[in-house]
Every structure is written in structure tokens, then in C-alpha cells.
N, C-alpha and C positions, 0 to 999 in steps of 0.2 A: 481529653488527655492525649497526651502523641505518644506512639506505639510506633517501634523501631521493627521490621519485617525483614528478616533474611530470608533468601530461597535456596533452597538445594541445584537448583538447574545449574548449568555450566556455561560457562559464556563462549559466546562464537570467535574468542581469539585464546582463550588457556581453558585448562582444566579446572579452572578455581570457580570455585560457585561464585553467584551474582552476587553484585554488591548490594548493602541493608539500606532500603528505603523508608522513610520517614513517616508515618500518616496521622494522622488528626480523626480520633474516635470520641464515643460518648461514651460511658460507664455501664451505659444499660442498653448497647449495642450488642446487635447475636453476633458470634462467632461466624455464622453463614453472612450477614451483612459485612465485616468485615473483609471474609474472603473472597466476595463479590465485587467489594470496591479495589481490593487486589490486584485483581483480575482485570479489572475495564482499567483500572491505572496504565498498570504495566503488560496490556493485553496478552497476557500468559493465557494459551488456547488449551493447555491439558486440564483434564476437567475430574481425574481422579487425584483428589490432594487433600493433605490435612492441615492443619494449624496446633502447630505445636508449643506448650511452654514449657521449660526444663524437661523434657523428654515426654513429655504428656500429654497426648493427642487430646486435645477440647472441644468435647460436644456442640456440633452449631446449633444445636438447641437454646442452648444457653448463654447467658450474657457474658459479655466480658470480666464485667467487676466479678459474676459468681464463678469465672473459673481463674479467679487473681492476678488478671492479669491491673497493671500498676500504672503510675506514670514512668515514662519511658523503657517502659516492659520491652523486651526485647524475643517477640516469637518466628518462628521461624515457620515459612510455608514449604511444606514438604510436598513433594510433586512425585507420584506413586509411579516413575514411568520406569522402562529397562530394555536393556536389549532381547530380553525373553518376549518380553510383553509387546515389544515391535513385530519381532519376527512371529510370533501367533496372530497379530494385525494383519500381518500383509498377507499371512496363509487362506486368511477369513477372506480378502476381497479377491484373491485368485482360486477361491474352490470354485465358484461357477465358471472360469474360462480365463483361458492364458492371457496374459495384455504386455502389449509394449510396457520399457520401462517408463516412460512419459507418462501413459495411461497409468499404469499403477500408482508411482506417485500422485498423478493429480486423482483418483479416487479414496483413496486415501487422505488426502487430505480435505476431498468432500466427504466422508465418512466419519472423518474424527477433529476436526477443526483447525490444523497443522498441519505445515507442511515438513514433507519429509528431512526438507536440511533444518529445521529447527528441532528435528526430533534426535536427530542423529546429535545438534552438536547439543542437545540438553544430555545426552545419556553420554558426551565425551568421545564418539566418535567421530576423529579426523579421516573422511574418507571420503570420496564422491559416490552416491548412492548405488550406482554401477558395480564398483567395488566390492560395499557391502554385500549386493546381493551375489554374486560371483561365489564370495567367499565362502557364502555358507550352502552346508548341501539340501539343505530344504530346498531348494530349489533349482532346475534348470533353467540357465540363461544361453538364450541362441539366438545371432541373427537379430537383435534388440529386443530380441522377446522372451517371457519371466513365466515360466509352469511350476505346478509341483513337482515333486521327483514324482510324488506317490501316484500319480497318473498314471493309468499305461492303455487308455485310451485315449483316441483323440479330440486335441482339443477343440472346444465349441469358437465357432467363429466371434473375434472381438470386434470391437470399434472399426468399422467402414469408412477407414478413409482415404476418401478418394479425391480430383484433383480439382474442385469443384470450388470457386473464390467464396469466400464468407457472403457474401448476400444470396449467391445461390443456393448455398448450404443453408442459412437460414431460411428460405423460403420452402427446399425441399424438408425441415424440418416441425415446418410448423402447422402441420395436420396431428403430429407424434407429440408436440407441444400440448395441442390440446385438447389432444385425446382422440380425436375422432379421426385417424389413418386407416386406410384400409387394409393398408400395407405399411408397415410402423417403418421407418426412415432405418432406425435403429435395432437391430435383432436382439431380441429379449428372450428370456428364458421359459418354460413352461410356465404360467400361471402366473407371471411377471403382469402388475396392473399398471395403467394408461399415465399415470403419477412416476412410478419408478422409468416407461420410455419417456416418457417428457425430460426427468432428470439426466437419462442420457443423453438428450437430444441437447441439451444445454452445454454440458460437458463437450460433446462430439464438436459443434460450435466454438465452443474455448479452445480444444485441441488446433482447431484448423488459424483461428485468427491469433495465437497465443507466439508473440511477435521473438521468438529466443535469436531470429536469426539476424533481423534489425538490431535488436537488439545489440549483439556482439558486432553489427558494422559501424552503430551509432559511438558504440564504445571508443571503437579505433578511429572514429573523425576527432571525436571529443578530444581524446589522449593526441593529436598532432594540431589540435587548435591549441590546447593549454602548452603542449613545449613552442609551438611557434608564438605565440604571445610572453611566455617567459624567457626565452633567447635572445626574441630581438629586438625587445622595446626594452631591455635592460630594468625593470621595476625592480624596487627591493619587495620582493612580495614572499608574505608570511605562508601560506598555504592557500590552496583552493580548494570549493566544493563544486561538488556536481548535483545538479537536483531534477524537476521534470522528471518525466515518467522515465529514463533510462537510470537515472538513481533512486528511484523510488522502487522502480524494478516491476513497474505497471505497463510494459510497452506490450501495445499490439502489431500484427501487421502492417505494413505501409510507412508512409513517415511519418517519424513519432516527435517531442519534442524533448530537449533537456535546457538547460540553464546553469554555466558557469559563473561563479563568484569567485572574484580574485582580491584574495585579502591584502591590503599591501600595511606596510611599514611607515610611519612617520606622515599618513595622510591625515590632515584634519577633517573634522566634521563640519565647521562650520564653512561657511563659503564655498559650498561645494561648485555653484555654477561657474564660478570664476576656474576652474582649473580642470571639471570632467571633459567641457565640449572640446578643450587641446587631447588630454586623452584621447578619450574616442575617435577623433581623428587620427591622432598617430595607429591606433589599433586598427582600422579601417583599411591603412595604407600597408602599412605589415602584411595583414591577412591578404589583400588581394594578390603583392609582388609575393610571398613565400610559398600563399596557397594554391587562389583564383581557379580558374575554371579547370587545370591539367590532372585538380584535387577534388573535381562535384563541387566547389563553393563557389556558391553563385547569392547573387540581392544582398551583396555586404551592404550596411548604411549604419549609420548613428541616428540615435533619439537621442535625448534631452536625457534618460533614464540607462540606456545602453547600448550596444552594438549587436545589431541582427544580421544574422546570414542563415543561409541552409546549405546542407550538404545533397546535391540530387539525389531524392529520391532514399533521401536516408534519413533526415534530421532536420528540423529548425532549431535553431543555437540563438539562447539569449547570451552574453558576455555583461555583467555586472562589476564594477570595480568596487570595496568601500573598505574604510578603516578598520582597520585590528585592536577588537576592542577584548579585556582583560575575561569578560566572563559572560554567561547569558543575562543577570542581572545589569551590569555595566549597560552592555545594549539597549534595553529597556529605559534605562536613567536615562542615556543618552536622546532616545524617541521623545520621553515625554518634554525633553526641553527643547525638542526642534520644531518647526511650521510642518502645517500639513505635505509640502511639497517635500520637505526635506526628509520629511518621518517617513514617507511613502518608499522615496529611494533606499533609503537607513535598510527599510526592514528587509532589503536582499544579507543582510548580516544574519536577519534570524534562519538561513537556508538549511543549514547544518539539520537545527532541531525539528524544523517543518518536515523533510526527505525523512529525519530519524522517527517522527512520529505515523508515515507511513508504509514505509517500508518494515516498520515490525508489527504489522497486523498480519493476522493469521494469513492462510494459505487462501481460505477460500473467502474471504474478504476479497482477494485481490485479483480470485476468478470474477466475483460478480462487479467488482472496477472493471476488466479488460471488457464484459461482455455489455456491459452498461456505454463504454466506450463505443464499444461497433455499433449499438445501437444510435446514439447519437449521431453517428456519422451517417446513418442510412437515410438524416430525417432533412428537407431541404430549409436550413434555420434563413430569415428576411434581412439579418443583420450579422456583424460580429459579436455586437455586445448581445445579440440575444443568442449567440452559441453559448452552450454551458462552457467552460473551462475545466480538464481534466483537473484541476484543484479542488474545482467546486462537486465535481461528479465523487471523485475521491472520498470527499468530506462528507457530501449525505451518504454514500455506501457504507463508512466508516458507523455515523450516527446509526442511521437504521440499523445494523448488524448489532451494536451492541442493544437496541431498546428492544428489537426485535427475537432477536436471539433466532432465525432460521435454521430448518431443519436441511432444506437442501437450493440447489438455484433457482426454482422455478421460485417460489417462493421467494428467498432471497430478493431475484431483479423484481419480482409484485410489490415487495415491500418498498423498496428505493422510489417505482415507479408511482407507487400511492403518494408519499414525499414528496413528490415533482407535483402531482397534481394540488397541492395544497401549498404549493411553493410560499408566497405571498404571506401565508400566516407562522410561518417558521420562525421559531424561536430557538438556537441551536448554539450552546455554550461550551465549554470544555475548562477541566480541572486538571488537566495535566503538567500545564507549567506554570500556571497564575491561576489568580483565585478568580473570582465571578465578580468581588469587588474591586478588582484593580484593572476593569476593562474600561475603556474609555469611555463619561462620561456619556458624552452626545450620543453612542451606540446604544446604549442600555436601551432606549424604548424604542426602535427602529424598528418597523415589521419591512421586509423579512429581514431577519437576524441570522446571517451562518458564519460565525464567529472564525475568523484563524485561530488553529488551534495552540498557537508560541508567540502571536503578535495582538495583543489585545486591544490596537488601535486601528483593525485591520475586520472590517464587515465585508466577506466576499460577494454578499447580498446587496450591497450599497448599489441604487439603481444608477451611479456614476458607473457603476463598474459592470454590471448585467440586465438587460431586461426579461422577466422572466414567464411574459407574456407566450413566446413559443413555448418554451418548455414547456408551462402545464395545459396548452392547448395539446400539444405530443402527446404525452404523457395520459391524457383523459382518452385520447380518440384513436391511438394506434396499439397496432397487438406488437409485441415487443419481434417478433418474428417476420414480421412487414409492417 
């Protein structure tokens, strides 16, 4: 039967609750199964919620049909969260010791599965988390840094950080890692065990490589690549997306990547080679006279597929052009009736829902992406195709999290990292935009299998696209901390 779900949360642009999703149940389905598939659908990370019909909270004990629920029953998932129930959160992870605002949010969101700006805008609050805490007097805020009032001694020293690059930090972390320091990297509290400094030692790691300030320079490249392509090459273009780790909102330290799509107006699908290679030329010559070297843009060129440049030291920039199609179904129709070469370029259209499908995973989902990230880069891969692809690292952090359900990071990067070593037999699908039977044929028996999770003609696994021989060599023989 299909069963219509509304939630109570609020969305991140009004005050109006989420929109009512659709789902496909059995009759003799629990309650708890249902809200479980809720849940990994529409990765909602609060974890106190009920399931309600006409006002009447339904036992997950029991089945759907025995608590009447219909065909196209309409229950709604109520989500127990508030701004009381925030602000006694945030009191609990500052009774042991004051911490920057950075640090509080991201403990926090390793303590409860979300992050602080999903929690603020589910309960309706427009504010930057700074704000909020200001506001209220439970707390003093000084100098970046977040106490109780009710203190009036002083506070214990927090997070140590000091100016030390990410591989040194992980190497000085990884005695606290595993347990055996003689002197823990990280200052722990009385009778604080070798699991809880491990767990900070992860976090402390994530603070130092956790890229907010790239970030915001990659922004500002991006935003003067898209008005200088929209100025002076005159397209009629419908909107753009941005995707790569700066719209996915996965960026670390160092140069990170992103990926513009530029939807234009009245382009056809078919015959694409006859008309992109004049494109991408015209774009090539733009970017260099507007921007070139006076702007960090440097290694502008065209592929067959698009135009790459990077900003020094800031960014690599794919530029993607393709048509403006009516809906995400249209897209799809459109794939299945084109050739592999055309389906491949096509699928920069599905950008939108791919960036939307990772950027609304929880908070610490996308601590153990950024850390999972540095690790890869510490590791010397033989090839290109055999580095992983921040898509590909994204996708099993995403899997693992939901099969595993982790309790903190250490755990967390073990699990991803057991994944990698089993690479090979991976079978990895997703029900989020299409069904399991509407993925392309020739895929279905592929080992390994790690499915796109919006373009189902699209095996990230496909050994045209990765060999994954390093990776589970890594992955079997190194400690994630060197």
C-alpha cells in the first residue's frame, strides 16, 4: 500500500513544515520498520520521534494494518525536538569544560547525529548559531569561547590546537588513537577511557583539516567564473548548479574541487559533438582574456566532456554545459534513449539531486567524508584511476553510516575502512530516486557495484572508471593515522 508521511520539522527556507512524501509499505509492516525507512529515505538524524495517525501516537510494536493505518493513510512523523531540549544538549556537552563555538557544534553533532544548523532550522530558528548562543543567558560567550554562567571556577583546558599541519597532527595523534599514549595528545578528564581520547583525537584532526576557509575562497572563484561565463559568452542559460565538494559542503584543507553546470535554453540533446567542441572553445578564451593568471586561473583546456581550470591553490573547476530539461523523470527518459558516450555527458543534468543527496546527510557523516578524505591523500595511489574519487569516498561513508549505525569516529572511519578492504565484492544500491528495478540492465550483475545514487546508468565501480586494487591494499595494511 502507499502511505503519505508528513513531518513536523521546518524547512531550511520558511517556517512551514516539510513537504508529505510518498512511501510504499506492506500491511504487516512495524511501525519501527516504517520509521526506519523514513529515516534512511529522508536521512532525518533526530532520533526521538513518533508516528502518528489522526492524533494518535502508534506503537512500533505493532503493525501497520493493526493500528489502521489504510491505503493512502496519511501519518505524520513527529519529531520530539525544541529549543528547551537544544539548549539542556548543549549544557550536557559543556559541563566538563568550555570549548570554542566550532568545537561545541561539532561535538554536538558527534553526540547526537546533527548538526547544529539543521537543528536550529528544524525548530524555526533563523539565526547563526553565534547568535543563538549569545542570546541566551545559560551561557557565557567570550573571545569565541562558550561556558556555563553557572561556573565560577575555572575552566578545564579544551581542544589543543595548535599550528601543526594535518599529517603532523595525525601522527602526533595516533598513540591516543590507539590507546596506548603515554601522554594522551588530547587532555581528557578524570577516569576518561583510551576510546573516549581516541574519539577526541579524531575530532581534534577534523577541527584542524575541516577546510571552512577554502571553502569561502572557493566560493568567491566560483561566483566570478559563473558571472564571467554568463556576461560574455552571451548564452541564453536557464540557471546553474554547483556541485563537488564546495556544494556538497565536504571541503577540506588545501585545494578542494567543485563542478559547474550550466543549464542553457533551446540546446538540443541530440548531436551534442557537433556544437560543445565550438563551445568549449569560446569558454576557454573568455576565461583566460577576463580572468587568467591576474585571477589564480591557471591549466584552462577543454575535454570532449568540458572545460577545466583551477584557481591557485584554491580549486579545480570542472564547467559542464547541457540542456534544460522539464523535470528529474524527463532526464532519465532522455539517458535511456541516448548512447553510452551521450548518457555519460547527459548525466551532469542529474548535478542538482546528486549534491542534494549529499549534502543533507547528517553532520557527522560528513566529519568522517572530510577525515576519510585526508586520509586518502596521505596514501601514495600508482595511478589516477586508482585514487578514489571524493564521490566514490562520499558514497561508501554515506552506505556504511546508514548499515552500520556508528556510535562515534573511530568506529565510524573502521567501518568505511573495512568497505574499502572488501572493495571488489560490493554490491551498493540506493532507493532514493529510482527503484533497484529501473537500474540499467548490464549493471545489475557487476561486482563491484556502487551504484549513483540519482543516475542509475551510472556504476562508480565500473573498472573503466576506478581500479581498486590500491585502495583495498591501503585500506588492509595502513592505520588510518599513518
Amino acid at each position: 500500500m502507499n502511505v503519505k508521511v508528513a513531518s513536523n520539522l521546518k524547512s531550511a527556507q520558511s517556517a512551514q513544515v516539510g513537504q508529505t512524501v510518498e512511501f510504499v509499505a506492506k500491511e504487516n509492516e512495524s511501525v519501527q520498520a516504517l520509521k526506519t525507512k523514513i529515516m534512511e529515505s529522508q536521512m532525518i538524524a533526530f532520533r526521538q520521534q513518533d508516528l502518528t495517525l489522526d492524533g494518535k501516537v502508534l506503537p512500533e510494536s505493532e503493525s501497520l494494518s493493526e493500528c489502521g493505518v489504510q491505503e493512502g493513510s496519511i501519518v505524520e512523523l513527529a519529531v520530539r525536538t525544541s529549543e528547551a531540549h537544544l539548549l539542556t544538549s548543549l549544557a550536557e556537552v559543556l559541563s566538563e569544560r568550555d570549548l570554542s563555538l566550532e568545537e561545541l557544534a561539532l561535538l554536538y553533532c558527534y553526540k547526537h547525529g546533527v548538526s547544529i544548523n539543521q537543528v536550529l532550522q528544524s525548530i524555526g530558528v533563523q539565526e547563526k548559531f553565534s547568535n543563538f548562543v549569545s542570546r541566551h543567558p545559560e551561557f557565557n560567550f567570550k573571545s569565541g569561547r562558550v561556558s556555563l554562567n553557572r561556573r565560577s571556577h575555572s575552566p578545564a583546558p579544551g581542544l589543543s590546537l595548535n599550528s601543526t599541519s594535518p599529517v603532523e597532527a595525525g601522527r602526533s595523534y595516533a598513540n591516543a588513537a590507539a590507546g596506548t599514549a603515554k601522554t594522551p595528545a588530547v587532555e581528557s578528564s578524570k577516569g576518561e577511557s583510551p576510546t573516549n581520547a581516541a574519539g577526541c583525537a579524531y575530532l581534534e584532526l577534523h577541527t584542524k583539516i575541516s577546510g571552512r576557509a577554502f571553502s569561502s575562497k572557493a566560493t568567491q572563484a566560483l561566483n566570478e567564473i559563473t558571472t564571467t561565463v554568463s556576461e560574455k559568452l552571451f548564452l541564453n542559460i536557464d540557471h546553474v548548479v554547483r556541485g563537488g565538494s564546495v556544494g556538497r559542503g565536504t571541503v577540506i584543507g588545501g585545494t578542494t574541487d567543485a563542478e559547474l553546470v550550466f543549464f542553457l535554453k533551446d540546446l538540443p540533446v541530440a548531436g551534442q559533438m557537433r556544437w560543445l567542441p565550438a563551445l568549449h572553445k569560446a569558454v576557454v578564451g573568455v576565461l583566460n582574456e577576463h580572468l587568467g593568471t591576474s585571477h589564480g586561473v591557471e591549466k584552462v583546456h577543454a575535454t570532449p566532456d568540458s572545460v577545466k581550470l583551477s584557481v591557485r591553490g584554491v580549486v579545480a573547476v570542472d564547467l559542464k554545459f547541457v540542456p534544460v530539461f522539464e523535470s528529474y523523470t524527463e532526464t532519465l527518459k532522455s539517458l535511456s534513449n541516448e548512447g553510452p558516450e551521450t548518457r555519460r555527458r547527459l548525466g551532469a543534468a542529474l548535478l542538482k539531486e546528486r549534491t542534494h543527496f549529499v549534502s543533507k546527510q547528517p553532520g557527522q557523516v560528513k566529519v568522517t567524508m572530510r577525515l576519510l578524505k585526508w586520509w586518502r591523500d596521505q596514501q601514495q595511489w600508482t595511478s589516477a584511476v586508482s585514487r578514489p574519487s571524493d564521490d566514490l569516498i562520499e558514497l561508501l561513508t554515506v552506505y556504511s553510516a546508514q548499515q552500520s549505525k556508528p556510535q562515534d569516529q573511530q568506529a565510524a572511519v573502521a567501518n568505511v575502512l573495512a568497505l574499502m578492504k572488501r572493495f571488489d565484492e560490493l554490491n551498493i544500491t540506493w532507493t532514493n530516486f529510482y527503484k533497484k528495478s529501473e537500474i540499467w540492465e548490464p549493471l545489475v550483475n557487476q561486482r563491484p557495484l556502487v551504484m549513483d545514487p540519482v543516475n542509475p546508468y551510472l556504476n562508480l565501480a565500473d573498472p573503466q572508471l576506478f581500479d581498486p586494487r590500491d585502495l583495498m591494499s591501503f585500506a588492509s595494511s595502513t592505520r588510518f593515522f599513518w
